[in-house]
C-alpha positions in Angstrom: 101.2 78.9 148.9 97.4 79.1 150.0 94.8 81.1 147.8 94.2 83.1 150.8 97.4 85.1 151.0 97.9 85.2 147.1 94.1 87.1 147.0 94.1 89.5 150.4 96.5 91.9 149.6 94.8 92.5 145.6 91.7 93.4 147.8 93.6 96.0 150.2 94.0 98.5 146.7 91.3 97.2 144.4 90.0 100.2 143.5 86.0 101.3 143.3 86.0 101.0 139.9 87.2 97.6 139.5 85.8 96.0 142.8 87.2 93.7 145.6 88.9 90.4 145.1 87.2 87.4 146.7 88.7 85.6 148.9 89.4 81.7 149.4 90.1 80.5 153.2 92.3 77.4 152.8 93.4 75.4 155.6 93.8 77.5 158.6 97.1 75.4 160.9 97.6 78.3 163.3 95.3 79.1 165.9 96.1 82.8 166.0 96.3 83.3 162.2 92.4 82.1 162.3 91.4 84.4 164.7 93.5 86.9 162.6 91.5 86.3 159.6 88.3 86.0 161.8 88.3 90.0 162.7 89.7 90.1 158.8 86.5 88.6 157.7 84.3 90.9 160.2 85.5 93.8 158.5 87.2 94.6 162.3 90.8 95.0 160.3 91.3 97.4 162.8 91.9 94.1 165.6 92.7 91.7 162.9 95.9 94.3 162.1 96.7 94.6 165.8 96.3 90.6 166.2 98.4 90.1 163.3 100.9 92.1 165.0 101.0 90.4 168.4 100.8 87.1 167.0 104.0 87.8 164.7 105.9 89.2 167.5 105.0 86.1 169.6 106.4 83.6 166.8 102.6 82.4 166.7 102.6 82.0 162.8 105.3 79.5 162.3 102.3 77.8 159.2 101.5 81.1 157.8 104.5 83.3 158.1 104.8 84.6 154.3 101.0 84.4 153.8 100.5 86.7 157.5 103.3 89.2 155.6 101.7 89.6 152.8 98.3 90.4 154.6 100.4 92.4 157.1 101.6 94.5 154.1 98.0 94.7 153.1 97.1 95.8 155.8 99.3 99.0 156.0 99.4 99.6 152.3 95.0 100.0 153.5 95.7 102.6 155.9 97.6 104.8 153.8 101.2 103.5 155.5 103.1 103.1 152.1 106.6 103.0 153.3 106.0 100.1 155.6 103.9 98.2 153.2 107.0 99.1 151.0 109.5 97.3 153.6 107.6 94.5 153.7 107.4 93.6 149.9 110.7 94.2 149.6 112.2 92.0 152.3 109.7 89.2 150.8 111.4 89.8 147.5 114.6 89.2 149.5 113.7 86.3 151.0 111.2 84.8 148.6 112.6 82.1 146.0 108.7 80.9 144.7 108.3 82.6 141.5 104.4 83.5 142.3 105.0 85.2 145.3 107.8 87.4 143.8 105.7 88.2 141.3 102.6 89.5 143.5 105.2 91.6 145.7 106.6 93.3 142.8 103.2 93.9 141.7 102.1 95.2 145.1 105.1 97.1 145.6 104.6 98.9 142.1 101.2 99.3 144.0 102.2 101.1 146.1 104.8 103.4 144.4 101.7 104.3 141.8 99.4 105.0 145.3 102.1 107.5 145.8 102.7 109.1 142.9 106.5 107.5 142.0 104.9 106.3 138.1 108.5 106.0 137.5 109.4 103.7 140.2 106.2 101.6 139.9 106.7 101.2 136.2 110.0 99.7 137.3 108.3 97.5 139.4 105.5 96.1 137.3 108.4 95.5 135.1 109.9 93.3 137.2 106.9 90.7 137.4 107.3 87.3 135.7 104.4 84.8 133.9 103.3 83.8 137.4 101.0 86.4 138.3 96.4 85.4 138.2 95.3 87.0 135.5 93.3 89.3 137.2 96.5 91.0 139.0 97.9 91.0 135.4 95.4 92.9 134.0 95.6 95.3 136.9 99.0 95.8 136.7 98.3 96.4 132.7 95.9 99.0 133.8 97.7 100.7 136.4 100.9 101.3 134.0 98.8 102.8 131.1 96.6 105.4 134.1 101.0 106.4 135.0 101.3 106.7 131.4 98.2 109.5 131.1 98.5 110.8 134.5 102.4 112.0 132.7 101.0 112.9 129.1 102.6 109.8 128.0 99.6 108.8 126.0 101.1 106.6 123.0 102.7 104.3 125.1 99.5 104.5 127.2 97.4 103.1 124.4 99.8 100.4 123.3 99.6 98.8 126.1 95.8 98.9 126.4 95.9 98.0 123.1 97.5 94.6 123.3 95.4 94.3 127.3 93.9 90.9 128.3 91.6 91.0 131.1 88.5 89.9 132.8 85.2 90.6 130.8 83.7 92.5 133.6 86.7 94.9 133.2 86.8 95.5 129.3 84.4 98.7 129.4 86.8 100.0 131.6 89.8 99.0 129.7 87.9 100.7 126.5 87.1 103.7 128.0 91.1 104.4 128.9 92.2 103.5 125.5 89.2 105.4 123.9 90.4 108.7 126.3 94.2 108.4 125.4 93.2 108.1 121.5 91.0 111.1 122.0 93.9 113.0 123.6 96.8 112.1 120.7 93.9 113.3 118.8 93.4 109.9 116.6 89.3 111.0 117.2 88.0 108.3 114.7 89.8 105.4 116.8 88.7 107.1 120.5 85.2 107.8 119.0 84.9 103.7 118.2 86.2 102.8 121.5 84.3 105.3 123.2 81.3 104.9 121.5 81.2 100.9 122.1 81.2 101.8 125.9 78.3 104.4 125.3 75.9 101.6 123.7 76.5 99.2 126.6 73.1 98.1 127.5 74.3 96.6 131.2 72.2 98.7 133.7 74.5 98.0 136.8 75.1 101.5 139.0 78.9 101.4 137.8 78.3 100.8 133.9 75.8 103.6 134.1 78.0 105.5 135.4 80.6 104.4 133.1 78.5 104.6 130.2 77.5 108.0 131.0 80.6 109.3 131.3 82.5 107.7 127.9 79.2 109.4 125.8 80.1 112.6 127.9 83.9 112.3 127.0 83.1 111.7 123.2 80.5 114.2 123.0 82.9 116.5 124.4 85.6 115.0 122.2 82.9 115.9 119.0 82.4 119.6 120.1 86.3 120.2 120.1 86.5 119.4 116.6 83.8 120.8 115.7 81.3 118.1 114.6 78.5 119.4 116.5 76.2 117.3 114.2 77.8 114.3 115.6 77.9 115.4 119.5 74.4 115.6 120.1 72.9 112.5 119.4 75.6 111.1 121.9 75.1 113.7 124.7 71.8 113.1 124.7 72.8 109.1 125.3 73.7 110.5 129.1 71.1 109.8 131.5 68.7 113.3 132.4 69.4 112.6 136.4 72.5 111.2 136.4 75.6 113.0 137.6 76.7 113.8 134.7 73.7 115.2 133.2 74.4 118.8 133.6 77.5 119.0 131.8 75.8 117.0 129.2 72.8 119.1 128.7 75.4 122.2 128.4 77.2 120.2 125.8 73.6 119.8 123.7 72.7 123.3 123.9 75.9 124.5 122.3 75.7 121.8 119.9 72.8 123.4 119.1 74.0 127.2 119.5 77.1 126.2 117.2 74.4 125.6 114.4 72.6 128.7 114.8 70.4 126.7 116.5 69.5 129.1 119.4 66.4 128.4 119.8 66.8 124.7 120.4 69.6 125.0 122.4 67.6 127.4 125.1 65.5 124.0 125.8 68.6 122.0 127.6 69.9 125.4 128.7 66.7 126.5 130.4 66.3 122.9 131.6 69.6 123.2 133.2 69.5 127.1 134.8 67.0 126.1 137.4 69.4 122.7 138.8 72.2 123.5 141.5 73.8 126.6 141.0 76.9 125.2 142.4 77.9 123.2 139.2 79.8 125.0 136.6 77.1 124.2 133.7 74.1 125.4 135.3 76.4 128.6 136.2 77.4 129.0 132.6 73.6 128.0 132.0 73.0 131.5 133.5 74.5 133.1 130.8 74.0 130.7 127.6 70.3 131.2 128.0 70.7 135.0 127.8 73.2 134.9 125.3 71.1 132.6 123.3 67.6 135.0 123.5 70.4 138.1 122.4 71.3 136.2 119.5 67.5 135.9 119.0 67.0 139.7 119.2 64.8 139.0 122.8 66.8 141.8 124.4 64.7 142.5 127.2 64.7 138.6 128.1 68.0 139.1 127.9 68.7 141.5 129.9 66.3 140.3 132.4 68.7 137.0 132.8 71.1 138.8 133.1 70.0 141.1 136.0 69.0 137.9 137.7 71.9 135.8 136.8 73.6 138.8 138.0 71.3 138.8 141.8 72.0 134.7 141.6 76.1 135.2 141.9 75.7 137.6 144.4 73.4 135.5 146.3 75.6 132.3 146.1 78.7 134.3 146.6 77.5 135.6 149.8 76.7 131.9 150.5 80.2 130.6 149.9 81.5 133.2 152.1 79.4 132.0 155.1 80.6 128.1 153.9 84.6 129.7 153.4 84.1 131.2 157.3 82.6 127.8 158.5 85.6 125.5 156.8 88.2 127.7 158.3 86.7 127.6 161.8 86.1 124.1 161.7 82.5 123.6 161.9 82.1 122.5 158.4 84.4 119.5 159.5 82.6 118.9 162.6 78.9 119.1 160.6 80.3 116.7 158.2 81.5 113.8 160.3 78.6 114.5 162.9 76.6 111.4 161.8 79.4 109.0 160.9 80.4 105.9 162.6 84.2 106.9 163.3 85.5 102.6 163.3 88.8 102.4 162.1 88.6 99.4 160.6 87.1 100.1 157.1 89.1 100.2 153.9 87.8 102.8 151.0 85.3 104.8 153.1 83.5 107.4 152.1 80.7 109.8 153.6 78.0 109.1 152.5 75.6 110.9 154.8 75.5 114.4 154.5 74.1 117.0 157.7 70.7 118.1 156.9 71.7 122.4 157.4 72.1 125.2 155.0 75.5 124.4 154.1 75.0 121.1 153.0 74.4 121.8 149.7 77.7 122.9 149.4 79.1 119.5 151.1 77.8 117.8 148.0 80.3 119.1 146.1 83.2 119.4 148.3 82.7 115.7 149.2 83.4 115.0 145.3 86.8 116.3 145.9 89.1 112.9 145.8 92.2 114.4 148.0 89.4 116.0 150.3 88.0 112.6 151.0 91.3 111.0 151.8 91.5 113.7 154.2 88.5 112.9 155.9 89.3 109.4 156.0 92.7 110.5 157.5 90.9 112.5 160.1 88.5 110.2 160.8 90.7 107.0 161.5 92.9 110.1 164.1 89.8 110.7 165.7 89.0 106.7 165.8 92.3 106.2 167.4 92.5 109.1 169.8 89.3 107.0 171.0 90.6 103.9 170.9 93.3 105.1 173.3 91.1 107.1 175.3 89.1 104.1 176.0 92.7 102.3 177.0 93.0 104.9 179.4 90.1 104.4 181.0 90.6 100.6 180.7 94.2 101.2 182.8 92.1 103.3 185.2 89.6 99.8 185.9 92.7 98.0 185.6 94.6 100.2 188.5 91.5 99.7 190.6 91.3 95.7 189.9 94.9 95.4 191.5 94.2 97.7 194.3 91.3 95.6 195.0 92.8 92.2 195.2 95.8 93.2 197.2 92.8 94.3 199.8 91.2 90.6 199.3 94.6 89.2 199.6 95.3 90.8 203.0 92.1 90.2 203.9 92.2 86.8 203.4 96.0 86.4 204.5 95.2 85.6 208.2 92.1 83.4 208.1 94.1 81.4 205.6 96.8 80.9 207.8 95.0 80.3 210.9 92.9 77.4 208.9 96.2 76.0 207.4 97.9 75.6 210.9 95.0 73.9 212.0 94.7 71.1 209.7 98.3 69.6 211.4 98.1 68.1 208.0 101.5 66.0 209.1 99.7 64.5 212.4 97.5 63.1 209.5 100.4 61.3 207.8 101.9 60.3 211.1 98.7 58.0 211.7 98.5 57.1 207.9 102.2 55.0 208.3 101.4 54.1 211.5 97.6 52.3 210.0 99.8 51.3 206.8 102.6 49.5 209.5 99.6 47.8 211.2 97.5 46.4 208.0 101.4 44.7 207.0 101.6 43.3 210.2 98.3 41.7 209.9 99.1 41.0 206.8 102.7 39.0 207.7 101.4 37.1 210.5 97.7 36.8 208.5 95.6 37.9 211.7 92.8 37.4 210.9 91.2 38.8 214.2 93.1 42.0 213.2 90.5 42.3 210.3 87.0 41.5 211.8 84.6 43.5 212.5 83.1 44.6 215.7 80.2 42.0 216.3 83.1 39.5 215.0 85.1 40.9 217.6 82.3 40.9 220.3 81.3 37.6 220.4 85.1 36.3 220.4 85.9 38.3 223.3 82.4 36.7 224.9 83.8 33.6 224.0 87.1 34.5 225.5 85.1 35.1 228.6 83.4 31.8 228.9 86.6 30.0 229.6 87.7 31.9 232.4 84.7 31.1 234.2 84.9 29.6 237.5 81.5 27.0 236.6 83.4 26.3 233.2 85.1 23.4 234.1 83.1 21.9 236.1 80.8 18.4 235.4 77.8 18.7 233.2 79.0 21.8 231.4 80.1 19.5 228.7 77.1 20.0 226.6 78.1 23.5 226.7 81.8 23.2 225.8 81.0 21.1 222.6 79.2 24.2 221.4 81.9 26.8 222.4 84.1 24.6 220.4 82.3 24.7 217.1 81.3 27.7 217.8 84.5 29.2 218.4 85.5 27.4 215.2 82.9 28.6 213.1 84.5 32.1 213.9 87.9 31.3 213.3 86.9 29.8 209.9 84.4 32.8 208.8 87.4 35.2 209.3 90.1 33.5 208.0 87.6 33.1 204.7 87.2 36.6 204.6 90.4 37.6 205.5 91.7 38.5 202.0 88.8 40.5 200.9 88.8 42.5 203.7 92.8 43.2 203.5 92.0 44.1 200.0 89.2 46.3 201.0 92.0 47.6 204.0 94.6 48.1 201.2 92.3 50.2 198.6 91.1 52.1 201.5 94.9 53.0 202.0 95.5 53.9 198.7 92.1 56.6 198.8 94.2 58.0 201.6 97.1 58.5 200.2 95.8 59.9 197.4 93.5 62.6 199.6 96.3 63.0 201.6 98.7 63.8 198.3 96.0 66.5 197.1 96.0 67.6 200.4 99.8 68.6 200.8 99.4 69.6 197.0 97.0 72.3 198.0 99.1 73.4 201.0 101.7 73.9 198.5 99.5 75.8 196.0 98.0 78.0 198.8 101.9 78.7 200.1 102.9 79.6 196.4 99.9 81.5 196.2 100.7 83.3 199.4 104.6 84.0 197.9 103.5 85.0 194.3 100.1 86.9 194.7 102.0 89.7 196.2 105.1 89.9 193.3 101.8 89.3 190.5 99.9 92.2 191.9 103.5 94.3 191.7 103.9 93.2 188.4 100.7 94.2 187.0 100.7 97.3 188.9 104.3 98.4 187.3 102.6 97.0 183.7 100.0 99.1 184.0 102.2 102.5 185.5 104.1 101.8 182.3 101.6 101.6 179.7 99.8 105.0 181.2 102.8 107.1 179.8 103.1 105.4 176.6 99.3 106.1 176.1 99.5 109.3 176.8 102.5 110.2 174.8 101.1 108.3 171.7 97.5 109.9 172.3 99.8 113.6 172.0 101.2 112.9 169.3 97.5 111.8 167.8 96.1 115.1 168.9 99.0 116.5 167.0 98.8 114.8 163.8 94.5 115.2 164.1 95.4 119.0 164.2 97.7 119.2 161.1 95.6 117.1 159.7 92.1 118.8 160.2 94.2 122.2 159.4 94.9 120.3 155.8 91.3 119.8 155.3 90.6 123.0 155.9 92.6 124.7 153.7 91.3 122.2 150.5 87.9 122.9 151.5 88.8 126.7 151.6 90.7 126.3 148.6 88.0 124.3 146.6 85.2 126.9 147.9 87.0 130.1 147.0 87.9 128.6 143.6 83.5 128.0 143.4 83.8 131.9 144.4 86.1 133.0 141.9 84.1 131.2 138.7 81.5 132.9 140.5 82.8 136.4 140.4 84.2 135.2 137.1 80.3 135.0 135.6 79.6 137.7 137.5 81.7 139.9 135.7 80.9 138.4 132.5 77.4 138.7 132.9 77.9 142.7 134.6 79.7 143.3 131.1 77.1 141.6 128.4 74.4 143.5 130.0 76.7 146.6 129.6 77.3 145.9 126.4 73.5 145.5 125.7 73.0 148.4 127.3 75.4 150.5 125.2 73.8 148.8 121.8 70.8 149.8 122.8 71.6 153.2 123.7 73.6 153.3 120.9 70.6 152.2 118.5 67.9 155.0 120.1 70.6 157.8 119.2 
């Protein structure tokens, strides 16, 4: 089996984290595979998965047929179509008898069992794969089972495997960070807090290991505070870059490192650092009331109080906000404003928005966009909309189509009659009639080798002048005799320059013969092409037009049911982004109400105290 099919499917799933797989070409045999992996290598998988589809139907890969499966499966396992992707690894488990590629469709098939959730099933797949599988897929597959393992709580078993995991170097920080997370979690801290830490003091300054990095001194910091070693948490928080995104929660982590010291003042420096950032993210919005809770515990009252008043005027603010942003999800505008810039092409794998609308609202995009399930509902909405374009453009291209057939039946009747009239008049069989009879004449002159037959006209002139001279009446009479000497050698010469050239010029006859035949032939051949023409132009043109009266109701009914699905589906993105933005709203009113009662509370102290 070719590198090529082994390596496309492990690209169709790779995740963000780990990267793509590259892929190797090998030797292309079938014409339509190569133009199958030509769109594939455009990034047109859009065509390449139609092609693929045509081209199998058509018997067209008889060279490629398990390696076209495989990337067929790939294919649909890329669009979200697990239960297809599904059938297809399972009937090439069926079918297949090489070891490697058993092993790869168990592998993608547990693939796409953990895509959908099924750990159990998947785990039962990767079980099933033999030694055959690149080590890269193995190490995936080692990866994937332990993230089924957490995702159930199933943490142990989760870090024995990771424990015991092989896999490329560019993936170790990833495989450390996992293990580090599910010791953390069994609470064996000292082991997490090694692995973690190793991660944390990676000095590779790549976007992804930053991000990486960032997050494992985030997760042990985090992992410090819960047991109480604030000593030990803040030195690591502090490892997490200032402007990264995972800054805030970081800089919340330091201040109540600090504040779990007594610390207070101290901790109001990342605090106050972080109340002025986006009050959309949970630290900065329990920034609002750590900092006022911190100058409290400093006996600043009326600084405290103060933050609290405007803490309290912030949450209103931003709660008004989010009620303007829940109205605009639920009427659909917040959809609309976030694909408005976006290049809706089907073809891409792993999309995500990137560019966000420059309006009011978008600040609250930023966040919504984090949302995982909300993004695979966007792509899902976006590929609808992508197709209900695609076949609106068929539509239009049936329309042309309708209007190309209507057009050539008018040339065809048009030219119907002039044709005909030029075809009679050729008498195209007169000309054959004088072909045999030139063709019985050149034998004859050929059989009896007359040569007079052959010459040419001045040849033929001056033998009939000759001719002429003996039927004169003076001709015989005395003192022509001179003259008859010279007829006689002259009338030789002729007969002697003829019969010398007599076979080149039957050659020359004969070749002439055979250019005539051969116009003639194409000749006839064209009469016959122009009277097939003539009898299947008109049962084409039908053809085409019934084709195309067929395909207009299949477009239309698929384009209904796309219209259908891109309504349930935009519905479903609604109510996640409603959902997600009134959860913002509650924490809001949450703090709200936390805030309201401190400042009560302050309040009632204070009154308390001046009695």
């Amino acid at each position: 089996m070719r590198p090529l099919a082994i390596l496309v499917a492990g690209c169709l799933l790779a995740s963000a984290v780990y990267g793509a797989e590259k892929l190797s070409t090998g030797i292309i045999r079938d014409l339509h595979y190569g133009e199958v992996l030509f769109d594939f290598y455009q990034d047109d998988y859009f065509s390449a998965l139609n092609k693929l589809l045509v081209a199998r139907d058509a018997d067209r890969l008889t060279h490629h047929e398990t390696e076209a499966e495989l990337l067929l499966g790939g294919l649909y396992l890329s669009y979200g179509q697990h239960q297809r992707a599904g059938e297809i690894f399972d009937r090439l488990l069926n079918e297949s008898v090489d070891g490697s590629i058993r092993d790869r469709a168990w592998f993608y098939l547990g693939k796409v069992q953990y895509r959908r959730g099924k750990y159990d099933a998947a785990d039962v797949a990767f079980g099933r794969v033999g030694n055959e599988l690149p080590q890269n897929l193995d190490a995936e597959r080692h990866l994937l089972m332990s993230q089924g393992l957490m995702a159930r709580g199933m943490f142990e078993p989760a870090a024995e495997i990771l424990e015991s995991w092989q896999g490329p170097g560019d993936w170790l920080a990833y495989g450390r960070y996992n293990l580090g997370v599910a010791m953390v979690r069994m609470n064996r801290l000292e082991q997490g807090a090694s692995l973690l830490n190793k991660v944390g003091l990676l000095s590779d300054t790549s976007a992804e290991i930053s991000a990486l990095r960032d997050k494992a001194n985030l997760a042990l910091g985090y992992a410090y505070l819960q047991q109480d070693f604030e000593g030990q948490a803040k030195p690591v928080l502090q490892r997490v870059n200032l402007h990264g995104p995972f800054s805030n929660k970081a800089l919340l982590g330091v201040g109540w490192a600090d504040a779990s010291q007594d610390n207070y003042r101290q901790a109001l420096v990342p605090w106050l650092e972080l109340k002025n950032r986006d009050l959309l993210d949970s630290a900065v919005q329990e920034s609002l009331l750590a900092v006022p809770y911190a100058m409290g515990r400093l006996e600043a009252h009326g600084s405290a109080a103060e933050n609290y008043l405007a803490a309290l005027e912030d949450f209103d603010t931003e709660i008004g906000r989010l009620d303007i942003a829940i109205q605009s999800a639920r009427d659909g505008t917040m959809i609309t404003a976030l694909l408005e810039t976006d290049d809706p092409q089907i073809a891409r794998w792993y999309w995500q928005l990137e560019n966000i609308p420059d309006t009011t609202q978008a600040r609250y995009l930023y966040h919504l966009i984090a949302n995982h399930e909300l993004q695979d509902g966007l792509r899902n909405y976006r590929d609808l909309m992508a197709l209900q374009q695609h076949l609106d453009g068929w539509a239009r291209k049936l329309e042309a189509f309708d209007d190309m057939v209507a057009t050539r039946w008018i040339a065809y009747e048009q030219r119907l009659a002039p044709t005909n009239s030029q075809l009679d008049a050729v008498e195209l069989d007169r000309h054959f009639a004088n072909r045999d009879r030139l063709a019985a004449r050149l034998e004859g002159v050929e059989q009896t080798r007359d040569v007079a037959g052959l010459a040419t006209g001045n040849e033929l002139f001056l033998w009939q002048s000759l001719q002429s001279l003996e039927s004169h009446p003076a001709w015989q009479a005395e003192g022509m005799e001179e003259a008859r000497e010279k007829y006689r050698v002259l009338k030789g010469f002729l007969s002697w320059e003829s019969d010398r050239k007599f076979k080149y010029r039957l050659w020359q006859k004969k070749r002439s013969l055979s250019e005539l035949d051969a116009a003639l032939a194409e000749a006839a051949q064209r009469r016959d092409n122009v009277d097939a023409s003539r009898d299947s132009v008109p049962l084409d043109l039908e053809k085409f037009s019934q084709h195309i009266a067929s395909l207009a109701p299949r477009i239309a009914q698929v384009r209904a049911k796309v219209i259908k699905a891109l309504a349930v589906q935009q519905n479903e993105i609604q109510v996640m982004a409603v959902r997600e933005l009134e959860t913002q709203k509650e924490r809001l009113a949450t703090y709200r109400i936390q805030a309201q009662f401190a400042l009560a509370t302050m309040y009632d102290r204070a009154t308390a105290a001046s009695n």
